[in-house]
N, C-alpha and C positions, 0 to 999 in steps of 0.2 A: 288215247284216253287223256283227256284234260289237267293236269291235276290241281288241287289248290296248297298254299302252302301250309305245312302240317306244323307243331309244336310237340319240336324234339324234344322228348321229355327232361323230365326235371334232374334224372340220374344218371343223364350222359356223361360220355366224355369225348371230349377233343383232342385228336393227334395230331393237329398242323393247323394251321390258320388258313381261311377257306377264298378262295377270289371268287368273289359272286358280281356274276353278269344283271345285264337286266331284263333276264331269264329265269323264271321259276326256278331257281336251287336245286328244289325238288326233283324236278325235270332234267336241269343238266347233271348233277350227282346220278340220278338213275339209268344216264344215256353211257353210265362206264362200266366195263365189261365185267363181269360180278356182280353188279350191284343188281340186278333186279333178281327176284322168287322166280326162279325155274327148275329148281331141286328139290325135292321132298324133303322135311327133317331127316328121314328114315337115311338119306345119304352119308349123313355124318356119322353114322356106324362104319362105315365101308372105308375103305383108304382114298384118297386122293391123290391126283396125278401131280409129278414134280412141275408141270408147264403148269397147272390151276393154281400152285402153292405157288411158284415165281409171279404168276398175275397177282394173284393175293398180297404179294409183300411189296409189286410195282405200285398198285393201286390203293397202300392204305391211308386213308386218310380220314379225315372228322365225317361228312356225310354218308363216305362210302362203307366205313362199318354201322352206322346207324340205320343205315335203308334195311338191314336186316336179309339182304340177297343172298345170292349164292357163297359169294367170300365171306359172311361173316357167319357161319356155319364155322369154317376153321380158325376164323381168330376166335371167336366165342371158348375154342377148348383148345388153340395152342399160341394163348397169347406169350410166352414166354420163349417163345420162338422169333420173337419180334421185336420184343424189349427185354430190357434186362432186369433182372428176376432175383430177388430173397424168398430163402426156405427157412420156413417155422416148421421144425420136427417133432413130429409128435412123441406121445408116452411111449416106451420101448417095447410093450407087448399092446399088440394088436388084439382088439376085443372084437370077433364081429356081432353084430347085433342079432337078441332076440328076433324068430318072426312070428307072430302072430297075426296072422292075414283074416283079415275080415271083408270075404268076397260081397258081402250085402252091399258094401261103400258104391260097390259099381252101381246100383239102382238107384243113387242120391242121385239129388234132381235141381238142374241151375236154371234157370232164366237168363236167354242170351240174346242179346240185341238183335243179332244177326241172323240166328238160324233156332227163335225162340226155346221151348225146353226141350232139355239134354239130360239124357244119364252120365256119371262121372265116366261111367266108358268110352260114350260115345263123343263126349268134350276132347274125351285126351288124344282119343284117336281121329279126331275131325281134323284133317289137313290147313283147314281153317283158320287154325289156334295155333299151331306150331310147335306146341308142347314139344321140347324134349325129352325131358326126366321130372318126374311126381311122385314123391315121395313123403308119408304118412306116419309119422311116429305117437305110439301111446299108450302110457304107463312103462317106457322104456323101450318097449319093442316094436318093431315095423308091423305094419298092421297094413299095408297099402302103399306096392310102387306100379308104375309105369313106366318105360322107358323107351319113348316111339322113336325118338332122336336122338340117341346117344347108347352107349354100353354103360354099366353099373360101376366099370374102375376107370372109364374114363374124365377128366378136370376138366371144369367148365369155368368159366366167369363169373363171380355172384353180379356185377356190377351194382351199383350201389347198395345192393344190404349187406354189404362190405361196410359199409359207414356202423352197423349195427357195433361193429367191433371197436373200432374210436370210442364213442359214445359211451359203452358199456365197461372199458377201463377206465377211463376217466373216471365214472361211477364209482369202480374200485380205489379211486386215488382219492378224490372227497372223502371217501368212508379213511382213508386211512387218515386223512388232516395233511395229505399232500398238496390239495387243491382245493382254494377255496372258491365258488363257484358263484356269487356273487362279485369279487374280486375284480379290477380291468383284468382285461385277456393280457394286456400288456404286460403286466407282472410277471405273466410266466413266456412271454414272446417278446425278450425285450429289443428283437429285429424290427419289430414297429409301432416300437415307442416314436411317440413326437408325431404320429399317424390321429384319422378317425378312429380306429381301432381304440386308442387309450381312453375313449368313454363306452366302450362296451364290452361288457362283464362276460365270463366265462359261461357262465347259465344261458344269456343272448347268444351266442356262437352255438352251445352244444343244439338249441333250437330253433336257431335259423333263425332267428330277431333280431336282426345287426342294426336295422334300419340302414342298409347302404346299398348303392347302386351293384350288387351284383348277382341280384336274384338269376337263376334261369330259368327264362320265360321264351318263346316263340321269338317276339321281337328281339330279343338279347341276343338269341344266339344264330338269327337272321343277320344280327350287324357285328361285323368281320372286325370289328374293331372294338367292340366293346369289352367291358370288364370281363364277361364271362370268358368273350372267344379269347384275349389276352392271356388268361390264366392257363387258358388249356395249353394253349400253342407253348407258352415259358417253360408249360411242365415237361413238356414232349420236343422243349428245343427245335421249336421252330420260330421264326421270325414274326415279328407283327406286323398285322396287314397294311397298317398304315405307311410305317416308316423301313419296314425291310431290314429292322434291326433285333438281335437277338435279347427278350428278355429274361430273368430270373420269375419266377411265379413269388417271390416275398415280392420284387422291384411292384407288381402286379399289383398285388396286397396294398403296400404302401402309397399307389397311386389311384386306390378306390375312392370314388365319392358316395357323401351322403346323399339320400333322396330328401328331396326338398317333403317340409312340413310330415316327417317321419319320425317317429325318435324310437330308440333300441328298447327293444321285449314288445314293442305293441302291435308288430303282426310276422306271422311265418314265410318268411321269404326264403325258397329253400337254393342255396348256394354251397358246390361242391367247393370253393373257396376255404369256406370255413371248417369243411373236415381237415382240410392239409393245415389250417391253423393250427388242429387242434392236434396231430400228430407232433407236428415243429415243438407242442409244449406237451406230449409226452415223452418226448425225447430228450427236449431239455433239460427234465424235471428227473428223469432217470438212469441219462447219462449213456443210453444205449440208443441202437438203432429200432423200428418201430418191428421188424421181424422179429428182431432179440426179443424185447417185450412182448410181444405176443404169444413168442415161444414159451420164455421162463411163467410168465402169470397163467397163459391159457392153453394154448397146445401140447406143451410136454406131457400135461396130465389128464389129456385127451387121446384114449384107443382109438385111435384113429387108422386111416386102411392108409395114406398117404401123407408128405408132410405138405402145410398150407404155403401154397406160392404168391408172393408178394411182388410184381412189378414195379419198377423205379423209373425215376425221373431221371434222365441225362446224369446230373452230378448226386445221386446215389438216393435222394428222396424217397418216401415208400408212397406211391400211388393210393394208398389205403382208400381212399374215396371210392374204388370200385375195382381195381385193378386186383381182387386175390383170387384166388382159381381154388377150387377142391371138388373132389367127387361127391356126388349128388346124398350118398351118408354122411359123410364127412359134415357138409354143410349141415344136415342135419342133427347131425351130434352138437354144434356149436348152439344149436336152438334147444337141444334136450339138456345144456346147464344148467338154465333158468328154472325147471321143473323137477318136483319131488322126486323124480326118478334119473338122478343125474350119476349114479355109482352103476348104472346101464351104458352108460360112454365115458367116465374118467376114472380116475385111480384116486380122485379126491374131492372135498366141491370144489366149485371154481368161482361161481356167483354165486354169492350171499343173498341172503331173504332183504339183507337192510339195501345191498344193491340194486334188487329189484323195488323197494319198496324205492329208494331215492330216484330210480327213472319212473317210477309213476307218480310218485309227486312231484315230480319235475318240469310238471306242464304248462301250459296256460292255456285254458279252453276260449278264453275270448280271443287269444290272438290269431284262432285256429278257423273262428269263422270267417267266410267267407271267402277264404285261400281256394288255391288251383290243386293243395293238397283232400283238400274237404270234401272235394268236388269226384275228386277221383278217388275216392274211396265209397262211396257211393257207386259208382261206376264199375269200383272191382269185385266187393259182397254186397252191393244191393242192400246198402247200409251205410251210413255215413257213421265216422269212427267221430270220437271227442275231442279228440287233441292230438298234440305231438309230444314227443320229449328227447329230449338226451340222444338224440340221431333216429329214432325211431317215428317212422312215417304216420304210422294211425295206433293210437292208444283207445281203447274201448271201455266204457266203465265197469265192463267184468274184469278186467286187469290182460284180458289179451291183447297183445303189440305186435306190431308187423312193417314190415319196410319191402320199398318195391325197389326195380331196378331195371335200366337200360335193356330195351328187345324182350321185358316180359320176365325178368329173374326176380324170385320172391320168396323170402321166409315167413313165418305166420308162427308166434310163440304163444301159447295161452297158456300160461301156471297153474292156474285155478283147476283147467284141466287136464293136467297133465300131458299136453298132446302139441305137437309140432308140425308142422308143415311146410315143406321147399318146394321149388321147382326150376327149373331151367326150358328156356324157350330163347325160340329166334322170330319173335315175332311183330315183325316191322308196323311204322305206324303211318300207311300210305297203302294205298289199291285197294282197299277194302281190309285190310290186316288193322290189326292193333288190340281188338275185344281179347280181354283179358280177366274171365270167371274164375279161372283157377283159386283166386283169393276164397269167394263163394262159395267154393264147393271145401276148403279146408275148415271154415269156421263153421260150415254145417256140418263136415264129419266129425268138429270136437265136439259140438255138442251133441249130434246122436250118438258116438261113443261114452260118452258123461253123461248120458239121457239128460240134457240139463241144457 
């Protein structure tokens, strides 16, 4: 099978810096042992042998966990077996959730590229999709799981709607006058002052508007050298391609270019860069590390079944761009804050009405057209969303947000209806893989549950 070259999404990440031939990537990444679909989700319930888990940790590297293969089945749920790990512990009594199941959700009905309409049953159970874990929350209570690939206590990767969690303190830190969000970012990262950085504003980072070379796009992270693959490799302490020398992911930073005839806030260029900026300045600004802080402001007061795992960077970094793990509730507990029924998963609020009101006005709809994000939201509910904000991938004009994530991981928050939606998947973007409804089928279960 031939293939052509794909565009790794926008919420990857990079473990090492990649030597590409002048060989389809694609092609020589999939020719290494793990890396191609020949296990069902349904395997990652089961244990795995110590010789798959040694190939698994022989072979990890930036393509080989994104092709979505066999190994990445276990790094998806034991990344912290790999890298080195921060624990944000939750609230000290464990609350598990209401259930109120609503078997009718199984007869909702997606349109899918590939194997046109489906019932929610029959999407989640379609080997096609890859679905892991789907899970349904609303008016507090779970109303609808699935869990084809994985167990209910087992920790998965959100990969990028992990960014939701930056984003959304920050939000906290405005509302308090700790951050002022038009501000340079420099003011509160004074590692790159005397940079491009010192002409673009904290509001430009939390939405991807820098105007600078390091969006991730196809091309970007096809050239081994570029801003984006740099960043990754600095973070994960590995060498750059070019020069075979070790760098810092600030050194990274500091050495980004502007795109010619671009200037900052005028279009969404989504770059994992700019989350680790913006961790570097909640940590500054608080004096703690980024687990700490997520523990004291959000997780402690979160009944939570496990505490949130955070992976790090070589010299102690918190990977926040997509590196935190929790069980398939858990993450949904983090999306049931936002919603009138938040004393259903914490011990107190945790986000504020004016917090959510500040990530929705946070946006800007013109910068949002005609992006690779626009695009694929459309793609995912068959609906194109308004905008972006404050880390959050597609904002809707009824007030529901949502953000996606590397191999098909996705939250879906809508306040208006009190109702949340996660999932976890392994579902590579190459052989025919990659359709990802799952988004579709959660904004049509908030609104037939809202009849609205």
């Amino acid at each position: 099978m031939k293939l052509k070259p794909i565009a790794i999404v926008c919420s990857s990440l990079i473990f090492s810096s990649v030597t590409f031939a002048d060989i389809n990537p694609v092609e020589k990444a999939l020719s290494v042992e793990g890396a191609q679909v020949t296990l069902p989700v349904q395997a990652a319930k089961g244990a795995f042998s110590p010789e798959f888990i040694d190939a698994a940790r022989q072979n990890l590297s930036n393509f080989h966990w994104q092709m979505g293969g066999d190994h990445a089945l276990y790094y998806n749920m034991h990344m912290s077996e790999f890298v080195p790990t921060a624990v944000s512990s939750p609230a000290e009594e464990y609350k598990p959730l209401a259930r109120n199941i609503q078997h009718q959700l199984d007869n909702l009905l997606v349109q899918t590229d590939s194997k046109g309409e489906l019932t929610m049953a029959e999407y989640l159970a379609d080997p096609q999709f890859r679905t892991q874990g789907f899970v349904l929350i609303h008016e507090g209570k779970l109303v609808y799981e699935a869990y084809p690939g994985m167990k209910p206590t087992d920790r998965h990767i959100w990969a990028s709607a992990a960014k939701t969690t930056v984003g959304t303190v920050i939000a906290m830190m405005v509302e308090e006058g700790k951050v002022d969000p038009q501000a340079p970012i420099t003011n509160y990262v004074p590692e790159l002052k005397g940079t491009v950085w010192d002409k673009i504003s904290v509001l430009n980072v939390l939405n991807h508007a820098t105007g600078l070379d390091n969006e991730e796009t196809a091309e970007s992270i096809m050239n081994p050298d570029s801003a984006v693959v740099r960043f990754f490799a600095a973070a994960f302490g590995s060498p750059r391609y070019a020069t075979g020398e070790l760098e810092g992911w600030l050194d990274v930073a500091k050495d980004t270019k502007e795109v010619d005839d671009e200037n900052a806030g005028e279009r969404f260029s989504y770059a994992s860069m700019n989350t680790m900026v913006l961790t570097q300045l909640i940590e500054n600004i608080e004096g703690e590390t980024w687990a700490k802080v997520f523990e004291d402001r959000v997780w402690s007061k979160v009944t939570a079944r496990q505490p949130m795992l955070t992976n790090l960077t070589p010299d102690g970094m918190a990977i926040s761009v997509g590196l935190m793990s929790s069980t398939m509730e858990d993450m949904a507990r983090w999306g049931a804050l936002f919603t009138p029924s938040w004393s259903a998963v914490a011990t107190e609020p945790v986000v504020s009405q004016a917090v959510i009101d500040r990530i929705h006005q946070g946006g800007d709809a013109k910068a949002y057209i005609g992006t690779t994000k626009e695009a694929s939201s459309q793609h995912a509910f068959n609906e194109k969303a308004q905008y972006n904000s404050y880390q959050f991938d597609y904002i809707f004009d009824d007030g529901a947000m949502a953000k996606s994530g590397n191999l098909g991981q996705f939250i879906y928050i809508d306040p208006a209806r009190d109702f949340v939606g996660v999932m976890y998947s392994n579902n590579p973007y190459h052989s025919g893989f990659g359709e990802n409804k799952g988004p579709a089928l959660m904004r049509a279960a908030a609104k037939a549950l809202a009849d609205k």
